[in-house]
C-alpha positions in Angstrom: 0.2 -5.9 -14.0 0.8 -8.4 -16.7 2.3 -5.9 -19.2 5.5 -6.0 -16.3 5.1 -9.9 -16.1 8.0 -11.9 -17.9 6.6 -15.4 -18.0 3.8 -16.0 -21.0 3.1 -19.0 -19.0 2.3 -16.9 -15.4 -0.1 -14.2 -17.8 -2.0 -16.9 -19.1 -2.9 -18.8 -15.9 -2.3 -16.6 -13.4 -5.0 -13.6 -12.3 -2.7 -10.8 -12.4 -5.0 -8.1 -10.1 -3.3 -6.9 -7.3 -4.5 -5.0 -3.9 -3.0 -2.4 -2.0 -3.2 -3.3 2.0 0.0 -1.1 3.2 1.7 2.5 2.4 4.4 4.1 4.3 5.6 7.3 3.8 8.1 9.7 4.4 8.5 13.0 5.7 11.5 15.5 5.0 14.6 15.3 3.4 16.7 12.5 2.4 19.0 13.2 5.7 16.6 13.6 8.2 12.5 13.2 8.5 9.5 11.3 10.0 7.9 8.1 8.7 4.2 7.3 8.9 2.4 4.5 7.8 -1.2 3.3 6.5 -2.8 -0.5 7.0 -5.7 -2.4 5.7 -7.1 -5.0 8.5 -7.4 -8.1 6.2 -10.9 -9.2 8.0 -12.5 -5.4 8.3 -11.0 -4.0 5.4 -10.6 -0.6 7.0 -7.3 1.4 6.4 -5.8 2.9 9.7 -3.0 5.0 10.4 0.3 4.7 12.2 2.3 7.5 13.3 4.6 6.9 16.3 2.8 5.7 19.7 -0.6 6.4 17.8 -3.0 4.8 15.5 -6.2 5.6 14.3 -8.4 5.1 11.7 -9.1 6.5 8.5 -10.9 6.8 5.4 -11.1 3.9 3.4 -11.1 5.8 -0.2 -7.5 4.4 -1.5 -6.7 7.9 -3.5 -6.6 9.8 -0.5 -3.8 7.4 1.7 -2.0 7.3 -1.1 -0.5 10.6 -1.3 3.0 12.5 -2.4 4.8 11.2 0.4 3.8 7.6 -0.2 7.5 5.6 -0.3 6.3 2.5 -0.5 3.2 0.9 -1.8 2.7 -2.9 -0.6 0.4 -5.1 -2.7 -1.2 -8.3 -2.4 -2.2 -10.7 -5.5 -5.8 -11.0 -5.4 -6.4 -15.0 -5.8 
C-alpha cells in the first residue's frame, strides 16, 4: 500500500501490510439484486459466509471469496 500513501513520514514508520477480514457482494443489477457477505473470525481465522437467515462456513483460500461480485473489500492494517 505505501505507493497510495501520502505522508513520507507514515511510509517510513509505519508497516503498510494490510489484511482482508470482510467482502460483501452483490448480486444483479444496479436497480434491483441480492447482497451476500464473507467474514474472517479474528480468533479462528476462518472465513464464513452470510446470506440472509444463513451462515456457514467456508474455505479459507482468500482467491476463491473474493470473486466478480465482490463490492466491497474490508482490510485491516496488520500491526
Amino acid at each position: 500500500m505505501s505507493p497510495f500513501v501520502l505522508s513520507e513520514t507514515q511510509k517510513k514508520t509505519t508497516s503498510l501490510v494490510y489484511d482482508c477480514f470482510a467482502v460483501s457482494n452483490h448480486f444483479g443489477s444496479a436497480g434491483f439484486g441480492h447482497y451476500t457477505a464473507y467474514a474472517m473470525n479474528p480468533f479462528t481465522k476462518n472465513w464464513y459466509n452470510f446470506d440472509d437467515a444463513s451462515v456457514s462456513q467456508t474455505s479459507n483460500r482468500l482467491h476463491q471469496i473474493v470473486g466478480t461480485q465482490a463490492y466491497n473489500l474490508f482490510y485491516r492494517r496488520r500491526d
